[in-house]
C-alpha positions in Angstrom: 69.7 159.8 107.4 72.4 157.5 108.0 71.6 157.7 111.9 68.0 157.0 111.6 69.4 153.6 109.2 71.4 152.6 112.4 69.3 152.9 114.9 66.8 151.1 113.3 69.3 148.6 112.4 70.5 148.2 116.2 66.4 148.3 117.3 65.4 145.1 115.0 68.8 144.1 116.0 68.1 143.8 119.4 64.1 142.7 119.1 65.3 139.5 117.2 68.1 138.9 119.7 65.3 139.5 122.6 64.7 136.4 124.3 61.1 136.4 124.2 60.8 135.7 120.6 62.9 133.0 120.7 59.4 130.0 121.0 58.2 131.8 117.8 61.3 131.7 115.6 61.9 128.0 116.9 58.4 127.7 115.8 58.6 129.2 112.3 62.1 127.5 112.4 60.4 123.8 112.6 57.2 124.5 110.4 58.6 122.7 107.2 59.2 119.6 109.6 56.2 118.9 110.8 53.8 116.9 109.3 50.3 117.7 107.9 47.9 115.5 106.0 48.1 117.6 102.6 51.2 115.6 101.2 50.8 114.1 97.8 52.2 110.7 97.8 53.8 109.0 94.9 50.7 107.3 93.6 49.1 110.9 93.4 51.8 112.7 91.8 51.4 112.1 88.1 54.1 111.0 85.1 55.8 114.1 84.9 56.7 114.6 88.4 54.5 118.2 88.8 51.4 117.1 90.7 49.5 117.3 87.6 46.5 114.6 87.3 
């Protein structure tokens, strides 16, 4: 049992590592940067803070 744990360890290991994936974690890396037109603005939000009309 204790192989099979390390060579799946050392497989995802080496597929995150892999430099092909590299644009799509950069992606996911950036997504809570960019900028979409679902933001509540301050005259939205409500007294408490929450979001809550």
């Amino acid at each position: 049992m204790p192989v099979i744990m390390l060579i799946t360890f050392v497989a995802l290991f080496a597929w995150v590592l892999h430099p092909k994936n590299q644009k799509s974690y950069d992606d996911a890396a950036n997504l809570p940067f960019n900028e979409d037109d679902g933001d509540i603005t301050s005259t939205e939000m409500s007294k408490d803070g929450r979001g809550n009309k």
